[in-house]
C-alpha positions as CSV (number, residue, x, y, z in Angstrom):
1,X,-10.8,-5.7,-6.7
2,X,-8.7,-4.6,-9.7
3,X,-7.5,-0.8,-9.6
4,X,-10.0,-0.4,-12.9
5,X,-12.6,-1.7,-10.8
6,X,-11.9,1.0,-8.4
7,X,-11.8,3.5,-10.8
8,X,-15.2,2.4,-12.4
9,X,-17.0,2.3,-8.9
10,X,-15.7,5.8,-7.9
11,X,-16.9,6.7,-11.5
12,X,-20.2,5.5,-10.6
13,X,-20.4,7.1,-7.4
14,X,-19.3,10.6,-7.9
15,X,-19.8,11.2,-11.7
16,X,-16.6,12.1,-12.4
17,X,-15.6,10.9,-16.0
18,X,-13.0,7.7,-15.7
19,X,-10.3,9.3,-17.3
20,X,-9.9,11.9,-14.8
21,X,-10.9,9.3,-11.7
22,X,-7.6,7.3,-13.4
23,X,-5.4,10.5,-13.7
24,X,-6.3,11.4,-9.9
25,X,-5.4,8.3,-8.8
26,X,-1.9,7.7,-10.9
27,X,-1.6,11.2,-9.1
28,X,-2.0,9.5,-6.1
29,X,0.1,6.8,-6.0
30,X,2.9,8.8,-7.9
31,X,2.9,11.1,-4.7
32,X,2.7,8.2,-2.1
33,X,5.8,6.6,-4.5
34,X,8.0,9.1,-4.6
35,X,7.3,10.6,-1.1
36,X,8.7,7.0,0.3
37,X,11.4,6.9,-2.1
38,X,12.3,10.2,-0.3
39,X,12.0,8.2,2.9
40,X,9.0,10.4,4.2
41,X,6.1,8.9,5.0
42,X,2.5,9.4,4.2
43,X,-0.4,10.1,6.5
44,X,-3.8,9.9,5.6
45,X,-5.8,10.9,8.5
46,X,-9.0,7.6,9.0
47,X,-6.9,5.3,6.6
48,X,-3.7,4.8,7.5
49,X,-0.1,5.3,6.9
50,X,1.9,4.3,4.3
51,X,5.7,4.2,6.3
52,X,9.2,3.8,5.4
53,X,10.6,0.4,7.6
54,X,14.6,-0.1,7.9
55,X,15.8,-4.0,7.5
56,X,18.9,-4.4,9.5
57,X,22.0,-5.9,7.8
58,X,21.2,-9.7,8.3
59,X,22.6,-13.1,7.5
60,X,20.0,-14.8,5.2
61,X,20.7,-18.8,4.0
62,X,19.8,-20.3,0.1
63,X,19.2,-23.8,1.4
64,X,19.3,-25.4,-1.9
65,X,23.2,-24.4,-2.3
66,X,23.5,-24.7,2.0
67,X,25.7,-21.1,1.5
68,X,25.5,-18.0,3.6
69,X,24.6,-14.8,2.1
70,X,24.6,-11.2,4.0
71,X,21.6,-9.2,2.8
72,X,22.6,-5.9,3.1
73,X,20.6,-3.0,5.4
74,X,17.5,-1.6,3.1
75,X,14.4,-0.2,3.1
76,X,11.0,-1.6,2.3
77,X,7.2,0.5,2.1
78,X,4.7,-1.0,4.5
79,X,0.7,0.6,5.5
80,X,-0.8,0.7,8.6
81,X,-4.6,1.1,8.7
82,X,-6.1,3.2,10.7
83,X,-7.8,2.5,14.2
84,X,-11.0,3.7,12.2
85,X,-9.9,1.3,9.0
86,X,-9.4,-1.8,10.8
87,X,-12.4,-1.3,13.5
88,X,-14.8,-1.0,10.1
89,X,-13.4,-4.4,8.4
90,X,-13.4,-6.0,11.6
91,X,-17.0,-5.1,11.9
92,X,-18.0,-5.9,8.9
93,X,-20.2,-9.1,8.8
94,X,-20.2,-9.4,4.6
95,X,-19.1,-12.4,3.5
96,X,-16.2,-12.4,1.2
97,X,-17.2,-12.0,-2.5
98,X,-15.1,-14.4,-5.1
């Protein structure tokens, strides 16, 4: 599902015109952006977290040259559903739509 698709279906469903549905959710993920960029994370009580992971300083390989690089210490977004959001997928007996 495309993010217009998503803003056409919660058109549908509430009425809302799709300008604002679009503007609400650029909101959104401006907020979830920059709050992670800030390293704070985001919880959204019965869908999950969106959280700030640390990567270690490591020593990574490129094959093709047989070199060794050191990929420096950063951070990376992840999500973790919910208990609620992954119980609901996992019962879910729809087949997947392609």
């Amino acid at each position: 599902m495309t993010k217009a698709e998503v803003i056409l279906e919660i058109s549908q469903k509430t009425g809302i015109d799709k300008a604002d549905v679009s503007a609400s959710l650029e909101g959104f993920f401006t907020v979830v952006k920059n709050s992670l960029a800030k390293k704070e994370n985001v919880y959204i009580r019965g869908f999950g977290s969106f959280i700030v992971k640390h990567r270690k300083e490591k020593v990574g390989r490129i094959i093709s040259q047989n070199k060794s690089i050191v990929i420096p210490e950063h951070y990376v977004p992840s999500f973790k559903p919910a208990k609620v959001f992954v119980e609901k997928v996992k019962s879910s007996t729809g087949k997947p739509v392609s």
